[in-house]
ROSE-4610 file (N, C-alpha, C; in Angstrom, 1 decimal, always signed):
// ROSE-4610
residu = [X/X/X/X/X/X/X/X/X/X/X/X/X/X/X/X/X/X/X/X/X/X/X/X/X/X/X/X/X/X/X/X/X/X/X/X/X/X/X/X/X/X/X/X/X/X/X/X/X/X/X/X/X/X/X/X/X/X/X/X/X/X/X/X/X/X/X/X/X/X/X/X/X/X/X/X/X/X/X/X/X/X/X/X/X/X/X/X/X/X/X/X/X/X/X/X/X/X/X/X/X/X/X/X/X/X/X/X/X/X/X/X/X/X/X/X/X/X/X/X/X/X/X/X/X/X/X/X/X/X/X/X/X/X/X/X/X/X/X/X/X/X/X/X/X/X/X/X/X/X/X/X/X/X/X/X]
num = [1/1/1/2/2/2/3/3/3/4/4/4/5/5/5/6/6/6/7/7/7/8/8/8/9/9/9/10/10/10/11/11/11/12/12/12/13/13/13/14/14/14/15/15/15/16/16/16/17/17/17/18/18/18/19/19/19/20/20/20/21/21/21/22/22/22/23/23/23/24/24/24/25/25/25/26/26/26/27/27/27/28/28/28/29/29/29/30/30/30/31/31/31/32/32/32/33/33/33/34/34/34/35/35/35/36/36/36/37/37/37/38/38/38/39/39/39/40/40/40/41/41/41/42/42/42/43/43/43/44/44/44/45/45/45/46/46/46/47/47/47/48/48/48/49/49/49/50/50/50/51/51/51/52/52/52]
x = [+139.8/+141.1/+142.0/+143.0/+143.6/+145.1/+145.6/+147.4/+148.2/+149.1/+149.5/+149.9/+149.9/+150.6/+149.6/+148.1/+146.8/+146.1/+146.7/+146.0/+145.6/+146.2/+146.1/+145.0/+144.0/+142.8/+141.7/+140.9/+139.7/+139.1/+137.7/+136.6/+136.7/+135.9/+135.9/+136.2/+136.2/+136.2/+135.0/+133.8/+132.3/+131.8/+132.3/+132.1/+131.5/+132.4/+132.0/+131.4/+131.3/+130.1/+129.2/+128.8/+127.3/+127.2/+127.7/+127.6/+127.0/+128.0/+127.8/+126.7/+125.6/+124.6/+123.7/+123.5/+122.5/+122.5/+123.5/+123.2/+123.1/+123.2/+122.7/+120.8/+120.9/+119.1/+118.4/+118.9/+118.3/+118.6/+118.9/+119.1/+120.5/+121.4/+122.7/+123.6/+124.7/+126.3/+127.0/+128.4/+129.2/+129.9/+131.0/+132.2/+133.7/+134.4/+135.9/+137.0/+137.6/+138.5/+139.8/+141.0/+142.2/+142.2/+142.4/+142.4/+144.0/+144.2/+145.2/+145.3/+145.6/+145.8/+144.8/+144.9/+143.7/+142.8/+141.8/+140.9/+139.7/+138.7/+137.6/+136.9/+135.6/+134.2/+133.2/+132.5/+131.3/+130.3/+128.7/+127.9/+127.0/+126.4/+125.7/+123.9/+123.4/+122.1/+120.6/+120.0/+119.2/+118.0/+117.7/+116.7/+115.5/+114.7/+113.6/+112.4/+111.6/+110.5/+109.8/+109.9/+109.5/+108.0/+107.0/+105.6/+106.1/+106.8/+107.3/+107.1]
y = [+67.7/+67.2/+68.3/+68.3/+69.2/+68.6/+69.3/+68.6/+68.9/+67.8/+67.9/+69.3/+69.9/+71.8/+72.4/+72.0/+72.6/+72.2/+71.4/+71.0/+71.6/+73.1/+73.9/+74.7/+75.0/+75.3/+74.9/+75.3/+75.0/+74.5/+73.6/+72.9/+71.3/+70.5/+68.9/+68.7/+69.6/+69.2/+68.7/+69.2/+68.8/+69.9/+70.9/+72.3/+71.9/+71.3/+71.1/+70.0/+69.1/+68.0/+68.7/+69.3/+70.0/+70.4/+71.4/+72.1/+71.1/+70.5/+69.8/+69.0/+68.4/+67.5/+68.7/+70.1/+71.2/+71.3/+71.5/+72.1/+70.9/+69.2/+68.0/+68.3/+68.1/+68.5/+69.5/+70.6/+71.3/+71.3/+70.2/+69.9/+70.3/+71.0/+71.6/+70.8/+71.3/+70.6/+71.4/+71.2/+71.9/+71.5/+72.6/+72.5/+73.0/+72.4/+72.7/+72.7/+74.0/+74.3/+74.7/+74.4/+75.1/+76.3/+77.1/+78.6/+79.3/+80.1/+80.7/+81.7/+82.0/+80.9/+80.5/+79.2/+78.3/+77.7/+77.2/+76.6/+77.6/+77.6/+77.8/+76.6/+77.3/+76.7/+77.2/+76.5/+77.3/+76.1/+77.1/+76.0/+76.2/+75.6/+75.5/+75.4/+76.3/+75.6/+76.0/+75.1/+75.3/+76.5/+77.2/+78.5/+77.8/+78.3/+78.2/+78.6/+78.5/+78.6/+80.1/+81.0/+82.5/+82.3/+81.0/+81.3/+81.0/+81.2/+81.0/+81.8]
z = [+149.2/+149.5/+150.0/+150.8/+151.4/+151.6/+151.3/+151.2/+152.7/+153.1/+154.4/+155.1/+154.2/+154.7/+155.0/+154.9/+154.6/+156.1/+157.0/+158.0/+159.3/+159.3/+160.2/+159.7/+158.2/+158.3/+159.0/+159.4/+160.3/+158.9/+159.6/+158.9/+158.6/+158.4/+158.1/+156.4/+155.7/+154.1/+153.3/+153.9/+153.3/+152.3/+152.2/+151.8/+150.1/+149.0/+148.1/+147.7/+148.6/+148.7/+148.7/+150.1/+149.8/+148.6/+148.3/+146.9/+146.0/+145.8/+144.6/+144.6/+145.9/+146.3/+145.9/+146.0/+146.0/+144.6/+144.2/+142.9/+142.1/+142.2/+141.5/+142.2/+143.2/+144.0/+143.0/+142.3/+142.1/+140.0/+139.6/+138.0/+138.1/+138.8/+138.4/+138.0/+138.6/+138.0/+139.3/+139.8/+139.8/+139.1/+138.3/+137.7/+138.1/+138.7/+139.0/+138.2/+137.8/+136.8/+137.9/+136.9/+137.7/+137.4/+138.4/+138.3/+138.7/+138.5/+138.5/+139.3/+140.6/+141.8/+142.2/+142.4/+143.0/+142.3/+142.9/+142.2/+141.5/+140.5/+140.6/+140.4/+140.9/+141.1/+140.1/+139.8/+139.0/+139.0/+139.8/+139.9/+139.1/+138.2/+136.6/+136.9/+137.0/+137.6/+135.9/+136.1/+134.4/+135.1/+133.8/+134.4/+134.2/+135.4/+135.5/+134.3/+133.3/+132.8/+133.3/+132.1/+132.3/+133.4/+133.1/+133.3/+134.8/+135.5/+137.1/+138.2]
């Protein structure tokens, strides 16, 4: 989502879709916290099995 003041940034707004489709593809999560300024991100992904 992008707020009316925001619409002079370049790109279509798909950026954390993907994300969040890769890191579900791959067992993950993303997680979106308010951050202070801004957003963060954090993408949760489960570890692989040592015998790997």
């Amino acid at each position: 989502y992008r707020l009316d003041d925001s619409r002079h940034l370049p790109g279509n707004g798909l950026g954390l879709a993907i994300v969040s489709a890769t890191a579900l593809a791959h067992g993950g999560e993303l997680v979106l916290e308010d951050g202070a300024p801004g957003l963060v991100a954090r993408i949760l992904l489960p570890l692989a099995p040592s015998n790997q």
